[in-house]
Each structure stands twice: as C-alpha cells, then as structure tokens.
C-alpha positions as CSV (number, residue, x, y, z in Angstrom):
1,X,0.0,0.0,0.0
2,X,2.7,2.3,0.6
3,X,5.2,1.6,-1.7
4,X,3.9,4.0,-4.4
5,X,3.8,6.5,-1.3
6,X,7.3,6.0,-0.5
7,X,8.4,7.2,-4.0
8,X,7.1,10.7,-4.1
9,X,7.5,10.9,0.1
10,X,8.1,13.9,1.3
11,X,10.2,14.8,-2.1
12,X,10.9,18.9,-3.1
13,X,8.5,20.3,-5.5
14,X,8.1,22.4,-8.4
15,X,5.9,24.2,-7.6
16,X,-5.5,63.0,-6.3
17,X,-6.2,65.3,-9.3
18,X,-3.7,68.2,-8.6
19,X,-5.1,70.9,-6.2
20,X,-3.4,74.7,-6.6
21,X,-3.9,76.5,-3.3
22,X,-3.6,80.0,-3.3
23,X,-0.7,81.7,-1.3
24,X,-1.4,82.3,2.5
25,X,-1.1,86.1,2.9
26,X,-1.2,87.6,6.4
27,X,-0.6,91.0,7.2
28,X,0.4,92.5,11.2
29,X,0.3,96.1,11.9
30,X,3.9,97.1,12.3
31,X,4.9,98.9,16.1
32,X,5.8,102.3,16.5
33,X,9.3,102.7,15.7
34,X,11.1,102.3,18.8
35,X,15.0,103.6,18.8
36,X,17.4,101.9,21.4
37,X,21.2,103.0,21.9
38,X,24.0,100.8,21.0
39,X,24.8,100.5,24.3
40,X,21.2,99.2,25.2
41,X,21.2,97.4,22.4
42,X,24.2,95.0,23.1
43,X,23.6,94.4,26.9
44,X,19.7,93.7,26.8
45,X,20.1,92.0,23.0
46,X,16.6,94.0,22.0
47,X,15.1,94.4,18.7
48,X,12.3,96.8,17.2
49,X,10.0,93.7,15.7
50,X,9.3,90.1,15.8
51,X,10.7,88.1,13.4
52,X,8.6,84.7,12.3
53,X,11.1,81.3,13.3
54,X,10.8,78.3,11.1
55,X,12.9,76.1,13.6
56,X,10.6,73.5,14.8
57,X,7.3,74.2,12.5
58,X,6.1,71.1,11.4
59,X,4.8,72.3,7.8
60,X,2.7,69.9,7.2
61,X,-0.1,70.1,10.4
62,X,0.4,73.7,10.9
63,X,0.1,75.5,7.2
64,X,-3.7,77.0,7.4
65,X,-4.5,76.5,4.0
66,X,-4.5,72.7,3.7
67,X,-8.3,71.2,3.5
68,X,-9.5,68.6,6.7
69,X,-9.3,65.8,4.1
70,X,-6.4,66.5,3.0
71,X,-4.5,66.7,6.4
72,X,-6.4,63.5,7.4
73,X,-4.9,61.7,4.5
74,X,-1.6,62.8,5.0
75,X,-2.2,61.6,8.5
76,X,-3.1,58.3,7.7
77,X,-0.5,58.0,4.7
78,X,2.3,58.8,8.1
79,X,0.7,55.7,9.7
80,X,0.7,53.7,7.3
81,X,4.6,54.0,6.8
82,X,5.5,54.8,10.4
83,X,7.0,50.9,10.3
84,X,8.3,51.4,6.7
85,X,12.2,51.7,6.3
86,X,11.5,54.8,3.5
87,X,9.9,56.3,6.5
88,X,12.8,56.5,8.7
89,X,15.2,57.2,6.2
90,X,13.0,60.6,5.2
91,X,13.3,61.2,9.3
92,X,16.6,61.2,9.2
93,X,17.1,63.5,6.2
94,X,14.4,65.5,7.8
95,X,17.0,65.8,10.7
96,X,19.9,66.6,8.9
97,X,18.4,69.4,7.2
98,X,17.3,71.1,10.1
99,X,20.6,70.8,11.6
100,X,22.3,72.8,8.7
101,X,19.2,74.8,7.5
102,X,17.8,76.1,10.7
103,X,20.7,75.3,13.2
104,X,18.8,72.8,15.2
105,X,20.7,70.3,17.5
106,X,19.6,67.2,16.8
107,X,21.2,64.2,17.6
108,X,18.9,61.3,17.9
109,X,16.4,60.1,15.1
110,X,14.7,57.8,17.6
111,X,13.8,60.8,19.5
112,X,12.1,62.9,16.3
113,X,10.4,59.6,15.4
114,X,8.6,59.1,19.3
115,X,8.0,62.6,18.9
116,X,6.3,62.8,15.3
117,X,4.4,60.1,16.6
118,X,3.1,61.6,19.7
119,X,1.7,65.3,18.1
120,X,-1.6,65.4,17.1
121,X,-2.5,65.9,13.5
122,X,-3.7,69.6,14.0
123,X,-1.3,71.6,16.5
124,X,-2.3,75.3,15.5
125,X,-3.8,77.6,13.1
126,X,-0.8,80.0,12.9
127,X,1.5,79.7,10.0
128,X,4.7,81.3,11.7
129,X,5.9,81.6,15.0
130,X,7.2,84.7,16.5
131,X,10.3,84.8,18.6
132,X,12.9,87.0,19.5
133,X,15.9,86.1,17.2
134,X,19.1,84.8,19.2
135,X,22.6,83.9,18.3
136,X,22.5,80.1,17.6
137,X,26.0,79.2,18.9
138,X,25.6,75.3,18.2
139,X,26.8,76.2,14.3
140,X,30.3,77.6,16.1
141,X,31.2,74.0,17.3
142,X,32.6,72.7,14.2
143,X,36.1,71.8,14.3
144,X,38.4,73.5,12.2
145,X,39.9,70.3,11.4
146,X,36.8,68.5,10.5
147,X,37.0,66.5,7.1
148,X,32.6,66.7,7.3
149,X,31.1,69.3,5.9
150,X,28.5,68.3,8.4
151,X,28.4,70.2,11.6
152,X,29.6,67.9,14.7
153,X,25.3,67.3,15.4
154,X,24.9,66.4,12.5
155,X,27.7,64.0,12.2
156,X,26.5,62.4,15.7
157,X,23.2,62.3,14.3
158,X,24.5,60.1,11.5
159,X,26.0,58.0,13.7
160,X,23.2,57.6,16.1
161,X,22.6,53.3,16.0
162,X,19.5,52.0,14.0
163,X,17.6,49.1,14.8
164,X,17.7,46.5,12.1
165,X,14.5,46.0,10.2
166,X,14.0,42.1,10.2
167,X,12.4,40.9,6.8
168,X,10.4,38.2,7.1
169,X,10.5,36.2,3.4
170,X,6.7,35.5,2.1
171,X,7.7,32.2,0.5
172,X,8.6,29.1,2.4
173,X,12.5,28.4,1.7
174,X,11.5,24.6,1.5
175,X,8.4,22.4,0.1
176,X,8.0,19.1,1.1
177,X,5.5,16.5,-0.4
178,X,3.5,14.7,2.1
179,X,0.5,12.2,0.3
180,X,-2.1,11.1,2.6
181,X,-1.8,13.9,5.3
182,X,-5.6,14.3,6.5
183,X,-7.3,17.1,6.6
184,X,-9.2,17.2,9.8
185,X,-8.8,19.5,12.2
186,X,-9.1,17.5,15.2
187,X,-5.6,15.4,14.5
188,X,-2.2,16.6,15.3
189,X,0.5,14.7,12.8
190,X,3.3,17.3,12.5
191,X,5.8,17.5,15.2
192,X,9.5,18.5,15.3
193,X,12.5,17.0,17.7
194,X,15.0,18.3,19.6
195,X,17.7,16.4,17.5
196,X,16.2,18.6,14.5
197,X,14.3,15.6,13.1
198,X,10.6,16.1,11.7
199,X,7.8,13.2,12.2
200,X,4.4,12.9,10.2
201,X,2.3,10.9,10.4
202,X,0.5,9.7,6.6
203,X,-2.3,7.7,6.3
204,X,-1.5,4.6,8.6
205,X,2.5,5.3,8.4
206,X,5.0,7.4,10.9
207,X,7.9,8.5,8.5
208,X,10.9,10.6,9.8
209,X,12.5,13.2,7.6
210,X,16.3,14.5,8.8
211,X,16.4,18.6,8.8
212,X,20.2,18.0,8.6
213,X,20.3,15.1,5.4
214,X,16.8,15.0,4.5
215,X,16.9,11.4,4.6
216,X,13.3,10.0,5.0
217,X,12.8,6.9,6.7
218,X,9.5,4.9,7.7
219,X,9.1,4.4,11.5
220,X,6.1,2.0,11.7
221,X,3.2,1.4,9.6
222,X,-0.5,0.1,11.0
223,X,-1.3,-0.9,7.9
224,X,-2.2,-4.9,9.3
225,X,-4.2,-3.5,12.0
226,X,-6.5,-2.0,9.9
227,X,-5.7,1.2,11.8
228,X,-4.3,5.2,11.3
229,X,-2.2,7.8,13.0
230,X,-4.0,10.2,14.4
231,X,-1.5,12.5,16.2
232,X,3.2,11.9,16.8
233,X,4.6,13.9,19.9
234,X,8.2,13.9,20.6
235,X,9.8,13.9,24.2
236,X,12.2,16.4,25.3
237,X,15.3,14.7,24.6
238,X,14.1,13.8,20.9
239,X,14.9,9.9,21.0
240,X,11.6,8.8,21.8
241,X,8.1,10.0,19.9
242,X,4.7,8.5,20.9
243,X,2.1,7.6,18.2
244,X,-1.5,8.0,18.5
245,X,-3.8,5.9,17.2
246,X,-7.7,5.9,15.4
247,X,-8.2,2.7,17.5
248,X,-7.3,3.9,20.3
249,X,-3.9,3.0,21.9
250,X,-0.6,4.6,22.0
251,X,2.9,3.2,20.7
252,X,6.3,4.5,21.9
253,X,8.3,4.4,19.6
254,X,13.0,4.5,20.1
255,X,14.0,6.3,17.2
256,X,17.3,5.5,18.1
257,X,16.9,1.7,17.9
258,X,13.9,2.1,15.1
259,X,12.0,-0.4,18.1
260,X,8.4,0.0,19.7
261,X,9.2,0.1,23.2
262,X,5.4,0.4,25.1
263,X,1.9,0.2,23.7
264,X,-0.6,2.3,26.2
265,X,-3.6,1.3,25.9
266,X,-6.9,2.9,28.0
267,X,-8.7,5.3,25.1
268,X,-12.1,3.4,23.5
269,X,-11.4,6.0,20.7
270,X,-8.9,7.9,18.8
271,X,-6.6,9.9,20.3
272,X,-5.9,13.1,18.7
273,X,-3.8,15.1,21.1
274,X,-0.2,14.0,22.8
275,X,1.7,16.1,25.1
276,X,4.8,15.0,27.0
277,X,6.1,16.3,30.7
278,X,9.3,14.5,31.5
279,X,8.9,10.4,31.3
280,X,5.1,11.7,31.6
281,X,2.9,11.4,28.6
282,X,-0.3,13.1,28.3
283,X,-3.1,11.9,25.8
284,X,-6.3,13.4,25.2
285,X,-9.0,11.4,22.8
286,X,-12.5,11.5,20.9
287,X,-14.0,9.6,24.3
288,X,-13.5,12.8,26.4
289,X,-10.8,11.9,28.8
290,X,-7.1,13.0,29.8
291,X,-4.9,10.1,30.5
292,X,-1.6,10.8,32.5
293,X,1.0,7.7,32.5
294,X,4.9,6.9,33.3
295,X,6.1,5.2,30.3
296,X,8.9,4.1,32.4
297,X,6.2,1.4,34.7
298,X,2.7,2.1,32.8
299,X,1.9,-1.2,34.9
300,X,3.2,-0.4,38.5
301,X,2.3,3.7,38.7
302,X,-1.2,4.3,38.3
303,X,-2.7,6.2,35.3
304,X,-4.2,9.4,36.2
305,X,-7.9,10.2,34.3
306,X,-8.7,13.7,34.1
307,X,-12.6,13.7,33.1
308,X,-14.0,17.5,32.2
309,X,-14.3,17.9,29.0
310,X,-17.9,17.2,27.6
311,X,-16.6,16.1,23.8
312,X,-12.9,15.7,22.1
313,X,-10.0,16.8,23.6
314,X,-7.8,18.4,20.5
315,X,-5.5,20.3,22.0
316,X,-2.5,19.5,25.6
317,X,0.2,21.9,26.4
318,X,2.5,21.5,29.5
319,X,3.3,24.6,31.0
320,X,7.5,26.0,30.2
321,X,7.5,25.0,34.3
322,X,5.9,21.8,33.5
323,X,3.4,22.1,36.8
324,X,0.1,22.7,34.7
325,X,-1.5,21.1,31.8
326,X,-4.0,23.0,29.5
327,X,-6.5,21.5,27.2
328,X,-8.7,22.3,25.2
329,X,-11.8,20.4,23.3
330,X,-14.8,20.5,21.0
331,X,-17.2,21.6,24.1
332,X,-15.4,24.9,23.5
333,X,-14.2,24.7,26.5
334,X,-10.1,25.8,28.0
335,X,-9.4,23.7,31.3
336,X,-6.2,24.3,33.5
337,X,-5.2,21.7,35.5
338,X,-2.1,20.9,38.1
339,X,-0.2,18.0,38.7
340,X,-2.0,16.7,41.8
341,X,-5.9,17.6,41.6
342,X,-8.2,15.4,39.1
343,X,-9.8,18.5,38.7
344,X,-9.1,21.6,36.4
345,X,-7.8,24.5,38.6
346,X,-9.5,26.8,36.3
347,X,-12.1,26.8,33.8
348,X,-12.4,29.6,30.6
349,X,-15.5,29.4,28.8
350,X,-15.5,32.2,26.0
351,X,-14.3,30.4,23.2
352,X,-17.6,29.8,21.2
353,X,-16.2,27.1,19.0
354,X,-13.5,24.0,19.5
355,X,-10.3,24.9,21.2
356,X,-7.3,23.4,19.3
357,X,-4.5,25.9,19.3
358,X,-2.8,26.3,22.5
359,X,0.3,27.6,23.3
360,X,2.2,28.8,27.0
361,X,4.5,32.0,26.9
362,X,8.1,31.0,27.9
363,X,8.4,34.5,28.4
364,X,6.1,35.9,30.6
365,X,5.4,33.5,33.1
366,X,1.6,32.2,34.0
367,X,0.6,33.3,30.1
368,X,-1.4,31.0,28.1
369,X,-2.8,31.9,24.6
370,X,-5.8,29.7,22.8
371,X,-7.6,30.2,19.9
372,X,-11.0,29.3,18.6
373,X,-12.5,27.4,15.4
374,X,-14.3,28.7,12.7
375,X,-17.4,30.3,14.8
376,X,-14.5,32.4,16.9
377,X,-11.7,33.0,15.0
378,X,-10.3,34.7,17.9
379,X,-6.9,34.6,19.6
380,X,-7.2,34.9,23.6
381,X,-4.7,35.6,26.0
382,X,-5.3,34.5,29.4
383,X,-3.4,35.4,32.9
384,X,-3.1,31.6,34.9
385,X,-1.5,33.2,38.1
386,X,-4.8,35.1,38.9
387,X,-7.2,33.4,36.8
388,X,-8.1,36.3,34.5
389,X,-8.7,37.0,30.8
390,X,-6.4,39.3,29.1
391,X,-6.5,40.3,25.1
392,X,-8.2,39.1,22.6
393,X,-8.1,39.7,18.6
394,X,-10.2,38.6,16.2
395,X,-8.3,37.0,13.3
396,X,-10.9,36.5,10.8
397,X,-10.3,32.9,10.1
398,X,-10.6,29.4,11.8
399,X,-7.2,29.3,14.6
400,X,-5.3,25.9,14.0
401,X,-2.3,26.9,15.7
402,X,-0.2,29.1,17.7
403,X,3.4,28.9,18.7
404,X,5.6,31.5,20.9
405,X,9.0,32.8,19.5
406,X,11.6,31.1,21.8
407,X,13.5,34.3,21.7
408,X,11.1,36.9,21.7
409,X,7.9,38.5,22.6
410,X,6.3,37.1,19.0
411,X,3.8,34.0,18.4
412,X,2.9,32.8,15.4
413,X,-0.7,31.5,14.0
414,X,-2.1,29.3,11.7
415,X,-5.5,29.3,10.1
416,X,-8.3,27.7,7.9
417,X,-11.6,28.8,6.8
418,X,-11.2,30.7,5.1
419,X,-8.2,32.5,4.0
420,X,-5.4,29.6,4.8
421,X,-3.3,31.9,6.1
422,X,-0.1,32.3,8.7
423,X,0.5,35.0,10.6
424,X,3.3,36.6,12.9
425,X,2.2,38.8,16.0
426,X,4.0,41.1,18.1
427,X,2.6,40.8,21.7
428,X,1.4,42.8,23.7
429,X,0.6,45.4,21.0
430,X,-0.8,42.3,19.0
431,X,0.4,44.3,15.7
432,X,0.5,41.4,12.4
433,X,4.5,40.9,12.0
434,X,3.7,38.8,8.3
435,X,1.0,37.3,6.7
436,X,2.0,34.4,5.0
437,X,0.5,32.6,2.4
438,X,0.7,29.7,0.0
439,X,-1.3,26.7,0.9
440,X,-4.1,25.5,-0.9
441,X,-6.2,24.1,2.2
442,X,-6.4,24.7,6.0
443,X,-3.0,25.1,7.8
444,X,-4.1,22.7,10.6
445,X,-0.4,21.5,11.1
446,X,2.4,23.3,12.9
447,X,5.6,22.9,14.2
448,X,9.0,24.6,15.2
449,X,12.8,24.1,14.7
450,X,14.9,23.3,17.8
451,X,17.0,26.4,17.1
452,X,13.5,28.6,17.3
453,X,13.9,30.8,14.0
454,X,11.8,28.3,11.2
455,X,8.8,26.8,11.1
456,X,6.7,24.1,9.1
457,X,3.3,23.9,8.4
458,X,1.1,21.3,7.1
459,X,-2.3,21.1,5.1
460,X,-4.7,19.3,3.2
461,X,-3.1,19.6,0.2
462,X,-1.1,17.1,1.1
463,X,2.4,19.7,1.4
464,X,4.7,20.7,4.1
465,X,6.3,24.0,3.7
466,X,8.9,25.8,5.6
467,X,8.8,29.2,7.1
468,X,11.7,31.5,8.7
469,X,9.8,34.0,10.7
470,X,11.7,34.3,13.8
471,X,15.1,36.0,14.8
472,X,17.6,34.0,16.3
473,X,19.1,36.6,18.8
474,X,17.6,36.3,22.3
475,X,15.7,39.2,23.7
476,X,17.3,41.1,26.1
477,X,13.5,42.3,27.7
478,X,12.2,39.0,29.0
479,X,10.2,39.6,31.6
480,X,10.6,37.3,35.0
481,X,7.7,37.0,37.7
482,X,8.7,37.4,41.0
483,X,5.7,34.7,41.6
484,X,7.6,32.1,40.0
485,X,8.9,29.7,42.2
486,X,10.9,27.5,40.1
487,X,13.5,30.3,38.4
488,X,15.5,30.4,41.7
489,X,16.7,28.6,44.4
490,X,15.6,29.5,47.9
C-alpha cells in the first residue's frame, strides 16, 4: 500500500487630481518705531520687531490653508509607513536638514520619530511663529579640522545606532510532499525534535524526515491492523516519539533503535492530542478523557484520568515550568489543571467554537494563549497566576495553531476557513508581524525548529512548507515573575 507513497514521500516540488492652493497672505500692523542705543542694544540683545522662526514648524499640520481631508490623509499615509524603512530614512534626512538649514541640535532620530508620533495631527492655526531672534552658537562648534562638511550634530546624528529591520521572506525556503496527510482538524501529525528531526504521520504510516540530510525513513506502519495515526509527539530529549492511534492506543516508539518500546492502551477512541512532561505522557481522545501515565512502569504507577471535558479533547500543552496542563476540546471549552488535583484549577469558557490551538509564553510566566474554530476566529490571551482574561483579537479565520518565538515577545498562528493563512504577532501590542500565504487548504499542522527561528506547516493539500519567521538573537526584555517559584533557588 505504501510503496507508491514512498516514492514521491516527502520529495521537493516544483511548484489626487492636482489641487493649486492659493498663497497664504497675512498681514500684522507694524509697532511704533522704537529707537534703542548701541549700548542698550548690546547688553539687553533687543530688537524693534518680531521676526517669524521656522525652527521647529512642522509644515505639514500647521500650514492654514491645507483642506481637513487633506491633512487626514496625510495623517493616515504617516501611519501607514510609520514601520516602513523609507519612512525613517526621510526622518533622518528631515533631521539633517534642520541641523544645517535652521541650526537645530539634533542628535537622535529615535527621539524625532517618538515625537512625530506623539503630536496630534492639528497643533495650530498660525503659519509662523514669533520669537525673538538669538545667536544660535551650536553652528560655532565645528572643528576647524573637520574633514565633514556636516556640523559635529549632525555627524552624531549620522552616527546615532539603527535598529535593524527584520524581513520576514513571504515564500517558504523549502516544500515538502506529504500524500495522505488528512485534513481534519481535530488530529495533530506534525511535530518537530530536539535532535532537529521532523515526524508525520500519513495515512497509517509514521515516516521521519532528517532537517540535517533530509533522509526519510519509515518508522512503523498500521497498515495490518487495519488502523491510522491520528496524532506523533516527541519527548524532550528527541529519542523517543509516541504515536497516536484511530483505534485507540498509543505506541512509543526509540527512534534510536527504530524499536516499539510500550503500547498504552486505555482510550475506546482515537486519540488526537499528545503532550509530554518529562517520562510523563499526556493523551487526550475522541472519548473525552485525559490520561496521564509513566512510560517508564505504565503497569506499576497508576494512570491518572482527568474527566472535564464534555466532547474531544484536540489540544494539551504542558506549561515552560511543567506544573500545569492545559487542554482544550470540541465543548469549547479551556481547562487548567495541576499536577495533583483530578480537577481543572481553572475553567475559561468564551471560546464559542472547539479549542485546538494552545500555546504557553516562555516568556512571561503564567501566560497562556488559545484560539477558537471557525465560529471564533479569535486569539485569547489569558493570565493563569490570577485566573483572568487578558486580550483578545479577532483574526478573521478558523485558529489551527499558535506557537511562541523562543527568543522573543512574538507568536505565530495558523488558520483555515477561510483564508489559509499564517500569521506573525508582536505581543502585547498584537500588531501582524507577516502574513503568509501559499497553501491550498487549511493550515491545521504546525511545528517549530529546535533552534526557534523556522517553522513548518502542514495542510490538506497534502504539502509541508517551511517558514523563517523568527530572529535568532535572544531578547534582552524577557520579563521574569517574581511569583515564579521555580527560576531560583531558595
């Protein structure tokens, strides 16, 4: 059955009119003439008039004559590019040109960006500003010996450090082919090691494909007992991945050895979710319970049954601290639970349709993210340590999957109906990083590299591509609880 399968496994493939405003024109009555003394003159640095500054007019907002719709558009065109590279570069020019124009003393760009950013799109009515004129002695500083043209601001401005803009590439750098991968969104058949080797599970076979010599290689195959995979989860230390079954029981599998080593059995139905703590496994199936068993003795330490959910549990995650489980299931319904109580610790109930994706910050501690099915389409963010909901965003589409950034503040989802897409958040601001797009079918697959910066996703159109959507370097703002026990020793 699966020779013809094994051929063509997991192979690459080829696959506004023009407006003229008239001239602002404003005339001011002129004082008395008013005659001072050069001596007066030079101590109390007087003048007979007011003479209109341009140094810190910002053209655009304050010139009288430009329409409402106008200055709204320009507003929202500034927006729109306040993230854009162009953008910053025409700050910076913007800069430099006031520092040899009008003698300002700039010498940050960050700063002029926070500040564009913060005044409001209408600051006056008044064309010019009136000041008393005074000696700008900022110009003076230039050294003799300068080889710049530039004033010495100017040339500090210029070298002023800029934060890299990361560019996230809108087509996968790989494309795998993967026959027989189901598309139902209940299963999980994608998952990656720590030892960098993928495992997917097709039709009734396990294969695993080597990230670092993409040799494929067929782990088991159900084929004589009639039966499917319905879900692969690796351990932590990547030589051992369980295998979830349509009939019910669970194989563990030594990819080191290519041997079965246990066969759990306890489910009277598919089990579509897998979830590992330690020697621990977790499995979650179509018959509504949560089993908890020691690979190690599955006969001598009891199994643990955690009974809440009303229909199919799709979706375990151990906590980053590994001392709660959440799950999620077709009753809608997020449960947290411990490692001692049978019980779920807490209960969230506003998902209005099944809760597959579900994924723990590992960088701010008791943060748990879940997202809905096609009636919710919405992301949630939930706080553990006091029980409370957080954010939400409404993505528009069916949530398959989320994923944190292992070094930073980012997650990444997956969707289905109906735009098939993937996208890259910024938390807290919850701003879209990327929107990536390519598959054919709902992205109901996910998984991430051991080093954190790709990803693959999986669909029904029977293809696995991969992403890179995250930055290596480690963020230097991860926030710590002081409520977490477990990052110190007392």
């Amino acid at each position: 059955m699966y020779q013809d399968n094994e051929k063509r496994l997991l192979k690459p493939t080829n696959s506004d009119p023009h407006v003229v405003h008239t001239p602002y024109v404003e005339t001011y009555p002129l004082p008395a003439p008013i005659f001072y003394s050069p001596t007066k003159l030079s101590h109390n640095n007087s003048f007979d008039r007011f003479i209109p500054t341009r140094l810190g007019n910002n053209w655009q907002t304050t010139f009288s004559m430009i329409s409402d719709g106008q200055r709204n558009n320009a507003a929202s065109k500034q927006k729109r590019e306040n993230n854009g590279e162009s953008n910053r570069d025409g700050v910076a020019y913007s800069c430099l040109l006031k520092n040899e124009l009008l003698g300002a003393s700039i010498e940050d760009v960050k700063s002029q960006s926070e500040e564009r950013r913060i005044l409001s799109p209408v600051q006056g009515r008044n064309l010019f500003k009136f000041t008393t004129p005074t000696k700008d002695r900022s110009m003076d500083q230039c050294s003799p010996y300068s080889l710049s043209p530039l004033s010495a601001k100017s040339q500090k401005l210029l070298r002023s450090p800029r934060k890299a803009t990361r560019k996230i590439s809108r087509i996968p750098f790989k494309v795998l082919d993967a026959p027989e991968l189901q598309d139902d969104f209940y299963l999980n058949l994608v998952d990656w090691s720590s030892q960098n080797v993928l495992s997917v599970g097709l039709g009734s076979c396990v294969y695993l494909w080597s990230a670092c010599t993409s040799q494929v290689t067929r782990l088991c195959d159900l084929t004589q007992d009639q039966n499917s995979v319905t879900s692969v989860a690796w351990n932590e230390r990547g030589n051992l991945v369980a295998v979830g079954t349509h009939h019910g029981y669970i194989q563990v599998w030594d990819v080191t050895t290519n041997k079965q080593v246990n066969k759990l059995v306890g489910h009277s139905a598919r089990v579509g979710a897998l979830a590992w703590n330690g020697e621990v496994l977790s499995s979650g199936s179509r018959d509504r319970m949560i089993i908890q068993r020691d690979v190690r003795t599955p006969c001598i330490v009891p199994q643990r049954k955690l009974s809440a959910h009303r229909q199919e549990v799709c979706g375990l995650k151990w906590s980053p601290d590994n001392q709660y489980l959440a799950s999620g299931g077709n009753d809608n319904r997020l449960y947290v639970w411990n490692l001692h109580s049978i019980t779920p610790v807490q209960t969230y109930t506003e998902h209005v349709a099944a809760v597959k994706a579900i994924a723990w910050s590992p960088h701010h501690h008791g943060l748990l993210a879940s997202g809905g099915g096609t009636a919710d389409r919405c992301i949630r963010f939930w706080n553990t340590l006091t029980g409370q909901p957080m954010q939400s965003v409404d993505t528009g589409s069916q949530v398959c999957n989320l994923a944190w950034s292992k070094h930073s503040s980012e997650l990444v989802s997956t969707h289905g109906y109906s735009q098939n897409q993937i996208l890259v958040w910024k938390y807290p601001s919850l701003t879209q990083v990327a929107k990536l797009t390519g598959h054919s079918y709902r992205v109901l697959y996910l998984a991430m590299s051991p080093d954190g910066e790709a990803i693959v996703t999986g669909a029904g159109d029977e293809t696995l591509r991969f992403w890179n959507v995250f930055s290596k370097a480690r963020s230097q703002k991860e926030n710590k609880s002081v409520l977490n026990l477990f990052t110190s020793i007392r």
